[in-house]
Backbone bond lengths (Angstrom), bond angles and torsions (degrees), N, CA, C in turn:
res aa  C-N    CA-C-N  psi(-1)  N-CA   C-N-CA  omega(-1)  CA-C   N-CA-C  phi
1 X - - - 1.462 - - 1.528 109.34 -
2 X 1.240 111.29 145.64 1.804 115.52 -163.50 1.562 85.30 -95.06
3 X 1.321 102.90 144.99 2.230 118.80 179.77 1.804 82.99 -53.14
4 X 1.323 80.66 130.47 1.957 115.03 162.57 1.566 107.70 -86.11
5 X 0.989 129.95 1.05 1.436 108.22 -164.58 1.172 137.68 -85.88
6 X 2.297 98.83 7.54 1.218 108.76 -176.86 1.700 97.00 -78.58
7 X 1.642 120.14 -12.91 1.391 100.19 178.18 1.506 127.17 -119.48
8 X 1.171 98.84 170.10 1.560 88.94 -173.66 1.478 117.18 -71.03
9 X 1.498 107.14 161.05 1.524 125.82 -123.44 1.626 98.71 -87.29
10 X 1.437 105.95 -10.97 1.237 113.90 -175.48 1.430 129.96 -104.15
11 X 1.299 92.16 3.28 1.865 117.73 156.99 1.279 118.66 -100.54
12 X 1.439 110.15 -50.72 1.397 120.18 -180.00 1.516 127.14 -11.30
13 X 1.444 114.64 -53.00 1.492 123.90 -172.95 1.515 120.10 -72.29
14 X 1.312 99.96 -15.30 1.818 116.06 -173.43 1.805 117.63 -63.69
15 X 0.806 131.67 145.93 1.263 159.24 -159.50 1.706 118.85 -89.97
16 X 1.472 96.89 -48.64 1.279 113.84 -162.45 1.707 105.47 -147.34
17 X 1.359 138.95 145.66 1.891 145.42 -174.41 1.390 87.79 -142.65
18 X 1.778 111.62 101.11 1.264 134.01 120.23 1.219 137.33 -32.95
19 X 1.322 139.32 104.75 1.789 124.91 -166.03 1.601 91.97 -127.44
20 X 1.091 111.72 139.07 0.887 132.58 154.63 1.990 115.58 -71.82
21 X 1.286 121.02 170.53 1.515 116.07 -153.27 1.743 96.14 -108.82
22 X 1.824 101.21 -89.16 1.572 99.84 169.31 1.539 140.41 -63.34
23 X 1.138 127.37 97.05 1.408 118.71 176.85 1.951 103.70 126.10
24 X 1.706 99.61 -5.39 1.368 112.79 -170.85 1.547 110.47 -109.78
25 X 1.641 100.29 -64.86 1.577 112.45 153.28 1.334 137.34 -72.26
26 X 1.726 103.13 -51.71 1.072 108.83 -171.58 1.283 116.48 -140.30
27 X 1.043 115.96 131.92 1.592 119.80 -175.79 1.547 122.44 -49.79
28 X 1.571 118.77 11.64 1.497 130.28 160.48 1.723 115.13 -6.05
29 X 1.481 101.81 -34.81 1.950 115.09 -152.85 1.601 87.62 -64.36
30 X 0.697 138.45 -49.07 1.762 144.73 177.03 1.175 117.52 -39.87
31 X 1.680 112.60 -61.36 1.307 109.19 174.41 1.655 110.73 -72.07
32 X 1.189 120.97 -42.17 1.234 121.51 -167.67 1.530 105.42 -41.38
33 X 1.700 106.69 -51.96 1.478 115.76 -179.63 1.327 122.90 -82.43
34 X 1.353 113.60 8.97 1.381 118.12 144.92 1.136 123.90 -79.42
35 X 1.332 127.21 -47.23 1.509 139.39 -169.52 1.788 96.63 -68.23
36 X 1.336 119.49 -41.43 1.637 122.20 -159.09 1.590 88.39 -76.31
37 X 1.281 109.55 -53.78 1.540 110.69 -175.13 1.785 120.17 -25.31
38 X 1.937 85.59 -71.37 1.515 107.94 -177.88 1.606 112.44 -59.41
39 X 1.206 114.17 -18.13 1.623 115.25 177.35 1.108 113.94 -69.31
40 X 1.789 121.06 -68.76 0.831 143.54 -144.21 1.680 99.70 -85.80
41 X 1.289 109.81 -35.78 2.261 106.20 173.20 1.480 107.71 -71.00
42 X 2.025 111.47 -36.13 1.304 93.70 173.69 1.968 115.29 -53.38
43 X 1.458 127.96 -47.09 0.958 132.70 -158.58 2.046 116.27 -65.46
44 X 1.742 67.30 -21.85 1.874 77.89 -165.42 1.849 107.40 -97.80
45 X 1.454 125.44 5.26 1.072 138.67 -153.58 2.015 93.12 -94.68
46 X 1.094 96.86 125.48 1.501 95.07 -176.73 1.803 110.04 96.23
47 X 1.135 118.46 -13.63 1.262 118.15 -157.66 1.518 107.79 -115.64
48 X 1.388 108.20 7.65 1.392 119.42 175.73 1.577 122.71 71.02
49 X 1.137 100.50 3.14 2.093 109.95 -167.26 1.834 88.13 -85.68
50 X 1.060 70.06 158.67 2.012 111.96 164.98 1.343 100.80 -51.34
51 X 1.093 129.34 101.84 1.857 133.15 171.10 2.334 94.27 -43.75
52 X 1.175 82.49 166.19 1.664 102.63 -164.32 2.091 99.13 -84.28
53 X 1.224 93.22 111.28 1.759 97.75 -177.22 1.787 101.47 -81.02
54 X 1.195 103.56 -179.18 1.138 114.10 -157.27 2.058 102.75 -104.52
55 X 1.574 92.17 -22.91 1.377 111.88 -170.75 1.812 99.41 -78.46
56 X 1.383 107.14 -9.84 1.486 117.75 -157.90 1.649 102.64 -81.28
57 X 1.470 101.64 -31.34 1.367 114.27 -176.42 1.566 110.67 -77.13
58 X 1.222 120.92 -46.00 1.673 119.96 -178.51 1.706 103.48 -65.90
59 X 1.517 117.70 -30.75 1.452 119.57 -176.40 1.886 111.61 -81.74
60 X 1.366 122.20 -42.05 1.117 136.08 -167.39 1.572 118.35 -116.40
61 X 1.082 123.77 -12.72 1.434 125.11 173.60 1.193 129.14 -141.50
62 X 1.457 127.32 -5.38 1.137 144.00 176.66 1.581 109.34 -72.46
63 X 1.148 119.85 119.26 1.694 136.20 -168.95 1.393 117.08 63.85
64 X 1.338 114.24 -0.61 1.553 112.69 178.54 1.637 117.39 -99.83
65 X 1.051 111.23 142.69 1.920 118.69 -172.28 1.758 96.68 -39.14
66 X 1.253 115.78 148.10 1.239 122.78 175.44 1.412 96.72 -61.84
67 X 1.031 149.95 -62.40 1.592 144.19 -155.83 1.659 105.74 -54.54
68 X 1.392 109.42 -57.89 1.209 112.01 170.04 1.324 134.51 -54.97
69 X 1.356 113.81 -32.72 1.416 120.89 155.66 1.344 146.78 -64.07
70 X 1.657 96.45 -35.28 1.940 105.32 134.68 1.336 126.67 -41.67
71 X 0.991 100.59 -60.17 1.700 107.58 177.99 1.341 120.68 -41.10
72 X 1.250 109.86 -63.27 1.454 144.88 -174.40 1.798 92.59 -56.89
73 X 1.225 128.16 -44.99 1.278 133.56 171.29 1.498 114.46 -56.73
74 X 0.724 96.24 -57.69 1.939 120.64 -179.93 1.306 104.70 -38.88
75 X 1.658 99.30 -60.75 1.444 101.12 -151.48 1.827 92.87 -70.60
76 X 1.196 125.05 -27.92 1.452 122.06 -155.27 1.445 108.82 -79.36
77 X 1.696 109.38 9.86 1.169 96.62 -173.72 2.017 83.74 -137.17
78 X 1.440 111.60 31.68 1.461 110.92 -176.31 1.673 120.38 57.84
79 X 1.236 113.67 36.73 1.081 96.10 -174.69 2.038 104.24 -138.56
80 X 1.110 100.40 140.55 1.775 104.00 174.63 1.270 127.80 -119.37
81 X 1.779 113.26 150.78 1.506 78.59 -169.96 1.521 79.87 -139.39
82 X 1.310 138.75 -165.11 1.339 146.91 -175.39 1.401 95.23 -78.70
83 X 1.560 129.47 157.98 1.464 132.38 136.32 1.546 116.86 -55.00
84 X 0.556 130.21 -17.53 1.285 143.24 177.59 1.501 101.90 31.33
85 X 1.687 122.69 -158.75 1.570 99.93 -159.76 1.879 106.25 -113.11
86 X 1.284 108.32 -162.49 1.542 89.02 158.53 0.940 137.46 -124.67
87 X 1.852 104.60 54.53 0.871 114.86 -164.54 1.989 91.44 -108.69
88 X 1.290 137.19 -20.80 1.208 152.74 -82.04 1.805 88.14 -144.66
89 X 1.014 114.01 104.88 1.552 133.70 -174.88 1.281 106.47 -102.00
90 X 1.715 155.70 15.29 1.198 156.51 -143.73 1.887 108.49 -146.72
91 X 1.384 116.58 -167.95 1.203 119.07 -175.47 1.309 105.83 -112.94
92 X 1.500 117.43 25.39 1.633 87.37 -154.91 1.903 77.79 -132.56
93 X 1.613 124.94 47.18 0.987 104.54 164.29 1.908 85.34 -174.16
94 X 1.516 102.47 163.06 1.165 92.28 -169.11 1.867 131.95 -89.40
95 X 1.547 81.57 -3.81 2.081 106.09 167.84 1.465 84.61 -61.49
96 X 1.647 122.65 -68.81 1.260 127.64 -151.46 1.381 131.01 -49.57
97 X 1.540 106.28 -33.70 1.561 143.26 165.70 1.291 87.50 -57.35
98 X 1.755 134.98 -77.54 1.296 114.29 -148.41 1.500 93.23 -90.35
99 X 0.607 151.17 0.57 1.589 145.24 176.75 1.768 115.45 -77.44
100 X 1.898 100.91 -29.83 1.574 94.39 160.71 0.916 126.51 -80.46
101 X 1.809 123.27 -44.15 1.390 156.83 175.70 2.536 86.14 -46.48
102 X 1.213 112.14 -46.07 1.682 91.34 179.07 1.498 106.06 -78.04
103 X 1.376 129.11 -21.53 1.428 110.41 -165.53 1.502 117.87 -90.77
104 X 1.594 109.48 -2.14 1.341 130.93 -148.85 2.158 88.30 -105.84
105 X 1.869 101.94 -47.19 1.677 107.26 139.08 1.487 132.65 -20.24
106 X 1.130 92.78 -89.00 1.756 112.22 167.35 1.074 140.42 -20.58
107 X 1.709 91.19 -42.02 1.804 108.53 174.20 1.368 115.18 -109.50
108 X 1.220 115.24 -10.42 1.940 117.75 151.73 1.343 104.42 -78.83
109 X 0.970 135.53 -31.22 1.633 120.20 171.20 1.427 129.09 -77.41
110 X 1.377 104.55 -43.80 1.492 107.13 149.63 1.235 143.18 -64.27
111 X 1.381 122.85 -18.25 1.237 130.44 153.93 2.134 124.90 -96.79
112 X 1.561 100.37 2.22 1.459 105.89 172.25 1.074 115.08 -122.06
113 X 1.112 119.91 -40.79 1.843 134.01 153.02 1.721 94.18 97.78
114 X 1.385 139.87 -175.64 0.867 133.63 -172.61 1.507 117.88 -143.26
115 X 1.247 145.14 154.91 1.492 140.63 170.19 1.315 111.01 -127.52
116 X 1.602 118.39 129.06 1.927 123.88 173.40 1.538 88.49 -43.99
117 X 1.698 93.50 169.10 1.427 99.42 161.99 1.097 129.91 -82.94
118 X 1.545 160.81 135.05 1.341 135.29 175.65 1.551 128.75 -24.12
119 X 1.725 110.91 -49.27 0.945 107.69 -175.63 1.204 127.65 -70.34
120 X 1.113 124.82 -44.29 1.248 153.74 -173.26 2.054 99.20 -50.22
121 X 1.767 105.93 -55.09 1.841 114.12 163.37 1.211 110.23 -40.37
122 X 1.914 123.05 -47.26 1.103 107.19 -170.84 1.806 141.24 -82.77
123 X 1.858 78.11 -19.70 1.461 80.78 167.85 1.765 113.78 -95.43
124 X 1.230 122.62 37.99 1.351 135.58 -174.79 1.197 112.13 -115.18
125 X 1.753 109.24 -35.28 1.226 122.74 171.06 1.832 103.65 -71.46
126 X 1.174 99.42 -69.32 1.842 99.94 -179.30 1.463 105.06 -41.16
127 X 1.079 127.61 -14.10 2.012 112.52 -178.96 1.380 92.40 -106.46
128 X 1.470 132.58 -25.81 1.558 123.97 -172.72 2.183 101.09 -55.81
129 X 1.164 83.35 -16.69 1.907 85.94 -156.47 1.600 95.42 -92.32
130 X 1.156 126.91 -9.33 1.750 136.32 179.76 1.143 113.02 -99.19
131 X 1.432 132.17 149.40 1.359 130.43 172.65 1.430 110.89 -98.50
132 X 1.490 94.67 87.01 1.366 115.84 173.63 1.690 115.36 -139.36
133 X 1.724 121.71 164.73 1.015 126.58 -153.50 1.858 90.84 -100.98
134 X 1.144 120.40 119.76 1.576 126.87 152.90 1.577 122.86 -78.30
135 X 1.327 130.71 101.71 1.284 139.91 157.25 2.088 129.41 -82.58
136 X 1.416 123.67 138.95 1.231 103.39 156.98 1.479 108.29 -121.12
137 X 1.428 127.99 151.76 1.739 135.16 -161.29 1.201 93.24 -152.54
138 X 2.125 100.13 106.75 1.647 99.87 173.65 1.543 112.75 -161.69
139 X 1.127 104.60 159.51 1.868 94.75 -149.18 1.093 118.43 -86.96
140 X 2.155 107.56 1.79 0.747 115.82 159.45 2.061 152.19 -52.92
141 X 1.121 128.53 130.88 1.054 119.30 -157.21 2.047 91.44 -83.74
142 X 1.345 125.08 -50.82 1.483 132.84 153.26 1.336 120.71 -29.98
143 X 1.406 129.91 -11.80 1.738 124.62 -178.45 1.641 94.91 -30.87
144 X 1.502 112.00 -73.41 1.616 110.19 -141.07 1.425 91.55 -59.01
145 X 1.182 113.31 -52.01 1.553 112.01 -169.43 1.840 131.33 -34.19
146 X 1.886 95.62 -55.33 1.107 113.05 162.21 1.578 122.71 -66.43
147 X 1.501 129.11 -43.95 1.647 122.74 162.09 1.397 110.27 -56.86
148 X 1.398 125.55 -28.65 1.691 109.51 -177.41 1.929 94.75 -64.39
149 X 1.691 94.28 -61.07 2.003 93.17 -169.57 1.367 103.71 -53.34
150 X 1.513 137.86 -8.57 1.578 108.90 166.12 1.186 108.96 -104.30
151 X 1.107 119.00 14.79 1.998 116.14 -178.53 1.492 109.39 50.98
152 X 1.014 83.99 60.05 2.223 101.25 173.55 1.577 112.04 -134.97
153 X 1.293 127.10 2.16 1.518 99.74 -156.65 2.021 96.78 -79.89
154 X 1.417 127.36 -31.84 0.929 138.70 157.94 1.585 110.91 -23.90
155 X 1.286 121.75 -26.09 1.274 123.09 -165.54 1.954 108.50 -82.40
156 X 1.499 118.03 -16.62 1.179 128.17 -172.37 1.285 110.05 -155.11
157 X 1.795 91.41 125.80 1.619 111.23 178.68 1.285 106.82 -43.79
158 X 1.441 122.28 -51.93 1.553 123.88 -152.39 1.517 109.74 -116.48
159 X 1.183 122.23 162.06 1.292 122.73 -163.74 1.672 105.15 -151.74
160 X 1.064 131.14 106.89 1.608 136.63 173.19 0.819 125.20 -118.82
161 X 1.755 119.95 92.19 2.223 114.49 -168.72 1.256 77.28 -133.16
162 X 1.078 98.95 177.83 1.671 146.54 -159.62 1.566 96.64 -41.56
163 X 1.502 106.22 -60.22 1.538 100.08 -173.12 1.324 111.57 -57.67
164 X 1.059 105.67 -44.07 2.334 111.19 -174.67 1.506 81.08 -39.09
165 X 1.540 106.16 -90.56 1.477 123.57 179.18 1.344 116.04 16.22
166 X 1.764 102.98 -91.04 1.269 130.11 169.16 1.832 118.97 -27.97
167 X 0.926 93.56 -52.02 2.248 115.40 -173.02 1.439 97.67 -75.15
168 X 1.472 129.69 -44.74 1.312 139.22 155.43 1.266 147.11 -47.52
169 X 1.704 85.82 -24.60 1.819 103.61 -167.19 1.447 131.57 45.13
170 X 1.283 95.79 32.55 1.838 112.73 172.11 1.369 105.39 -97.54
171 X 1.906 102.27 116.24 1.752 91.48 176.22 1.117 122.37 -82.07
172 X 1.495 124.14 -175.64 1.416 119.95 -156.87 1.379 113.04 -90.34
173 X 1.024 125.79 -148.64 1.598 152.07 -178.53 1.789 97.19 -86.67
174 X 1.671 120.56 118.82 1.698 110.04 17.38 1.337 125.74 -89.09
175 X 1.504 113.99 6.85 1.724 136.29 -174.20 1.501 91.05 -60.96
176 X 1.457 127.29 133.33 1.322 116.09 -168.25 1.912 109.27 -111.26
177 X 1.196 107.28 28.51 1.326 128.51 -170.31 1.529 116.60 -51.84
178 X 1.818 104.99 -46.85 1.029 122.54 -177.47 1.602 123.14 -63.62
179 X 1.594 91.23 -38.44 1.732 107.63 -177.67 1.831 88.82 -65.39
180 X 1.125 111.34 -63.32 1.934 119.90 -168.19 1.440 88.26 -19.40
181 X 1.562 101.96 -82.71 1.676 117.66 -171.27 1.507 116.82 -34.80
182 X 1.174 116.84 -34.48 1.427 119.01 -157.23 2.060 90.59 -86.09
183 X 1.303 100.95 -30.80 1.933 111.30 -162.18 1.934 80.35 -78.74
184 X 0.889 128.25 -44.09 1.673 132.07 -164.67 1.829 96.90 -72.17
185 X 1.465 101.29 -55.91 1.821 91.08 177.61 1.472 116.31 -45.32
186 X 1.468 111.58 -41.60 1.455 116.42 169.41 1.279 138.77 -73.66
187 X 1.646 111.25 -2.55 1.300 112.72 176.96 1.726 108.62 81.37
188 X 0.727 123.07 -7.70 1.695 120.07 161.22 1.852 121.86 -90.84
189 X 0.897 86.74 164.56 1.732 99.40 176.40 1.423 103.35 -99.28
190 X 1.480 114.68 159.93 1.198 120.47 -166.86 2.021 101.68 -82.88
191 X 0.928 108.76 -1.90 1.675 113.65 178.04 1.412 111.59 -81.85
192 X 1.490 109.43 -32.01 1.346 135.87 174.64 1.227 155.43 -57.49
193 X 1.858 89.83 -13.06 1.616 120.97 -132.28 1.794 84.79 -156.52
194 X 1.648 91.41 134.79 1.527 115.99 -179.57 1.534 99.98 -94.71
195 X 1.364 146.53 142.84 1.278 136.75 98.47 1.268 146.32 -58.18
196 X 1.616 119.73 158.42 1.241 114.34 173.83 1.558 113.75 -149.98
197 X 1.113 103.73 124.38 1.721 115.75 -159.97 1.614 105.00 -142.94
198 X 1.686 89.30 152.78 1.719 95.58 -177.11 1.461 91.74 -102.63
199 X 1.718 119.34 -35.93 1.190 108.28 -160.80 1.738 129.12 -103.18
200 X 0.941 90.29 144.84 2.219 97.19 172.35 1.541 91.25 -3.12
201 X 1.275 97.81 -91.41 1.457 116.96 -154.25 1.311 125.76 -44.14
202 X 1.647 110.10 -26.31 1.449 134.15 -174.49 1.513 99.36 -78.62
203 X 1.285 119.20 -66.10 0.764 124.45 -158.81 2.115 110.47 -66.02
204 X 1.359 95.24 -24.44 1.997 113.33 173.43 1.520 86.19 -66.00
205 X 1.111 124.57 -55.98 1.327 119.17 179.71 1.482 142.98 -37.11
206 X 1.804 89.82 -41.87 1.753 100.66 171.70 1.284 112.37 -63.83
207 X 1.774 100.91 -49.36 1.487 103.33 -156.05 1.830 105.86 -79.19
208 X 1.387 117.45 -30.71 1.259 95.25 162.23 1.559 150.70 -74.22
209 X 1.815 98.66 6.72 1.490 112.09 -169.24 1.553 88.12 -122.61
210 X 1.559 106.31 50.66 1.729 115.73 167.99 1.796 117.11 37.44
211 X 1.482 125.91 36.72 1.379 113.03 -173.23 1.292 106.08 -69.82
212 X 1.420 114.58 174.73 1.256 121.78 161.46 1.220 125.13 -62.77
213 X 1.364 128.45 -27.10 1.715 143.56 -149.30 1.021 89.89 170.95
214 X 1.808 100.54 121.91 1.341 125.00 164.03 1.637 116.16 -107.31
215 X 1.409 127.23 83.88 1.760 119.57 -176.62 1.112 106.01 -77.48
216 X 1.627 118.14 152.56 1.177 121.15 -158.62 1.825 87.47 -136.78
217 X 1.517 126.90 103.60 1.081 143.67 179.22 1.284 102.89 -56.76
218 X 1.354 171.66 -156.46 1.318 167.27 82.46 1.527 115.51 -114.52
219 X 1.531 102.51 80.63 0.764 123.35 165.50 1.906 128.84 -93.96
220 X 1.420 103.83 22.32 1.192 109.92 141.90 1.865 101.43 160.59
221 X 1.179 87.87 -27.26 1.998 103.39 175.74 1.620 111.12 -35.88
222 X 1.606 104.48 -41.73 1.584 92.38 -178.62 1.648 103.75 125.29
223 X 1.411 150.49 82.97 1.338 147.03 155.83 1.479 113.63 11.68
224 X 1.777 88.77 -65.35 1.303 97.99 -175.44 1.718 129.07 -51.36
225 X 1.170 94.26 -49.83 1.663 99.52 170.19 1.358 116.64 -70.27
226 X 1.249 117.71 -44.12 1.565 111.45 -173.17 1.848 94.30 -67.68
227 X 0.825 140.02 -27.21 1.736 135.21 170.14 1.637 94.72 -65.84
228 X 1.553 136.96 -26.15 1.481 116.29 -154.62 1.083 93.89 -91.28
229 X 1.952 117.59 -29.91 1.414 115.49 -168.51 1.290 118.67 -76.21
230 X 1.732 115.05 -0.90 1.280 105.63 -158.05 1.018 124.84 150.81
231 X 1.636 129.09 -26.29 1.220 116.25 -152.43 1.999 116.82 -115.04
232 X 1.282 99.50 143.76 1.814 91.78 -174.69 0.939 103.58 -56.87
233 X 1.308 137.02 -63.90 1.941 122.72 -168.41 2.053 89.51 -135.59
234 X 1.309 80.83 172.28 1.631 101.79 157.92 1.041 133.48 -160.64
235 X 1.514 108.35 137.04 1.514 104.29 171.08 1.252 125.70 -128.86
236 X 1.255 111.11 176.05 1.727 132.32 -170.72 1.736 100.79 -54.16
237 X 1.052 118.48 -66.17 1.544 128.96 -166.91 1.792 103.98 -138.98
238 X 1.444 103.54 135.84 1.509 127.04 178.45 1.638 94.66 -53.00
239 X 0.914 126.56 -43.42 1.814 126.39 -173.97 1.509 106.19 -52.00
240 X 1.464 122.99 -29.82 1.444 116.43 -169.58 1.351 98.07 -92.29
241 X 1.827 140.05 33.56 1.134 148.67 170.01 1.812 108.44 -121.74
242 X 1.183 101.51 4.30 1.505 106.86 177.88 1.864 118.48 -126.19
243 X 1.060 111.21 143.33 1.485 85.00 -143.38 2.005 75.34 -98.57
């Protein structure tokens, strides 16, 4: 094993670095809550509801499968609609909802493109130099898309979003199924194995799928909560984990 001592002491012993995608790597959380925004006021425009807050996304959609996070939207404003299929491009079902809410994605990313965070490179670099296992686990169905536009996917053997998920039938976050799978592609045990999450759910995720270390990114959710959901410490930026 190559000297740990560029990191802090409380990762050091781990086996395996779980990352979470938006809010972990890459600052995605922006667009995401642009795209959910513009979906969700088009849908609600005429219909007399509460336009779509921004706080709605860290509480109701943040780490959870897009389908479910429709839902979860829906319901908060009393309202249901079919699952409808995925084939379904319209408002009047809840594939259809997230199926605009991704293409509306698609074209803010392709026309804004995206960059990792600094910190997040540097402590990627300090584990590239250790013989340890790199994973990313995210409920996103866009992972590859978004790691190709930041020139990271190279950065991790293993890869577990929404689609694996989906083809797998492992549900998402806070069900911690995905992380399991992702710690098993790597050959570690989940005791073994760090996470790193911005959100509630991610972070419910570590601590209920027994990790070793649950980090809790706070990138805007709140310390406080990401500690209620779960997590051993947290911090502001992955860089203050590298010494």
């Amino acid at each position: 094993m190559v000297d740990t001592q560029q990191l802090d002491q409380r990762i050091a012993p781990f086996r395996a670095f779980l990352f979470d995608l938006d809010g972990v790597v890459t600052p995605t959380v922006t667009l995401h809550m642009q795209a959910w925004r513009e979906t969700f006021n088009q849908y609600f425009a005429g219909r007399e509801l509460e336009p779509f807050g921004d706080e709605e996304y860290y509480e109701l959609l943040d780490g959870r499968p897009r389908f479910d996070g429709v839902a979860a939207v829906l319901a908060s404003r009393g309202i249901e609609l079919a699952a409808g299929t995925p084939e379904d491009d319209d408002f009047f079902s809840i594939w259809g909802i997230g199926n605009r809410k991704n293409r509306v994605f698609a074209d803010l990313l392709a026309g804004d493109g995206i960059a990792p965070y600094p910190g997040t490179i540097r402590l990627l670099d300090a584990l590239a130099m250790l013989d340890v296992q790199i994973g990313l686990v995210s409920s996103s169905r866009n992972a590859e898309a978004v790691l190709a536009a930041a020139g990271v996917r190279d950065r991790f053997t293993v890869v577990v979003d929404g689609l694996i998920a989906a083809a797998d039938g492992l549900p998402g976050k806070p069900n911690p199924d995905t992380y399991v799978a992702a710690a098993e592609r790597l050959g570690a045990a989940p005791n073994e194995s760090v996470v790193f999450e911005d959100a509630e759910s991610g972070v419910a995720a570590g601590r209920s799928g027994g990790f070793g270390l649950v980090v809790g990114v706070d990138r805007g959710a709140g310390a406080d909560a990401l500690l209620a959901a779960g997590a051993d410490l947290v911090v502001a930026d992955l860089d203050e984990l590298v010494r």
